[in-house]
N, C-alpha and C positions, 0 to 999 in steps of 0.2 A: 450581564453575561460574563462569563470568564472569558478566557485566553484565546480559546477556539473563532469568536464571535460569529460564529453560524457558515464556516469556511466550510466547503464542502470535500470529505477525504473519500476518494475511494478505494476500497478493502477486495481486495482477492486472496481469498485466505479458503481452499480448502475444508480445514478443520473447524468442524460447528461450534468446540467449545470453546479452541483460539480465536475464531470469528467471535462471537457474541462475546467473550472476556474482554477484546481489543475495540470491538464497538460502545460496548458499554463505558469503558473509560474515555472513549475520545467524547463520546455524546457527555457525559461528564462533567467535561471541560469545555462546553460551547461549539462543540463540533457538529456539523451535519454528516451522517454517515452516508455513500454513494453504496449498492448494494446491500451486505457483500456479496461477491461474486464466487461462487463455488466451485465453477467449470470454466474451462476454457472460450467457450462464447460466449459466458453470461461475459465474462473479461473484457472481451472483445467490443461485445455491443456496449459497456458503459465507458470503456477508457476512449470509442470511437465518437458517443452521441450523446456523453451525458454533461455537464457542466461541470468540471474538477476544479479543485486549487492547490490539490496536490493527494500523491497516492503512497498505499503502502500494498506491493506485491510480492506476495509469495512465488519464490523460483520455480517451485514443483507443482502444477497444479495438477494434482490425478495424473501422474507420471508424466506431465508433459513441463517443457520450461516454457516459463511465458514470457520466451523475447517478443513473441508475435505482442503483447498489451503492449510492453518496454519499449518498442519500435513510434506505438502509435502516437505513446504522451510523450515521446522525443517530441514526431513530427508536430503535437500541438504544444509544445513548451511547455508539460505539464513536469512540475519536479516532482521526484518518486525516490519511494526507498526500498529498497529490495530484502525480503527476510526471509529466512530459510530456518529448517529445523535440524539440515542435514549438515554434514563436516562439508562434503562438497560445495565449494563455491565455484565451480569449473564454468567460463561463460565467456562469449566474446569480449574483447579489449574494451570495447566502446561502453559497455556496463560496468564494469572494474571499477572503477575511480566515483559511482555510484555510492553513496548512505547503502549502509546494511544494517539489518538489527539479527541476532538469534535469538530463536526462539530457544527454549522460553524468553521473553524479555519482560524487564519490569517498568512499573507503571512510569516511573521519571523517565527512562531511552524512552518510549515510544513517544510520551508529550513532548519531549526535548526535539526529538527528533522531527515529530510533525509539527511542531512551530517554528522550527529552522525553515522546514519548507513550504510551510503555508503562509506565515505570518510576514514573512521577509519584504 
């Protein structure tokens, strides 16, 4: 198995064809994919009950931010990276100093970045 070795990421990504382009490379690479999460509760209910080793969340989900997920894998030590497609990265202090990727991003930042945080 490669790099991923069956870590389990979970994806809150909105966009179905950013979802499925970013699942399919992380699965690629050895990764187990968590979702992905399209909505705000799907977010909710897997960053709360699912087993992570680390995430990549989109800021905007369906016009809403999703500090409420970023809140929960603080509370479970889960590391996360937060990526957006917008200029805006406006968000409390405590997410700032947070991994970001933009979108679009290419296939090295997103593995680079999720074996910084999975594999560490």
């Amino acid at each position: 198995m490669q790099q991923g070795k069956g870590r389990r990421i979970l994806l809150v990504e909105d966009s179905p064809v950013i979802s499925l382009d970013t699942e399919d490379k992380l699965k690629a690479e050895g990764y187990f994919v968590v979702g992905p999460a399209y909505d705000m509760n799907a977010a909710i209910d897997f960053a709360r009950n699912e087993q992570i080793d680390a995430a990549l969340v989109d800021l905007n989900i369906r016009g809403q931010k999703s500090f409420d997920v970023l809140q929960i894998l603080d509370e479970r030590d889960i590391p996360y990276c937060i990526i957006s497609g917008y200029a805006d990265w406006t968000m409390p202090k405590e997410y700032e100093p947070r991994p970001r990727l933009q979108k679009p991003f290419d296939k090295d930042a997103l593995l680079e970045t999720v074996a910084m945080m999975a594999d560490a």
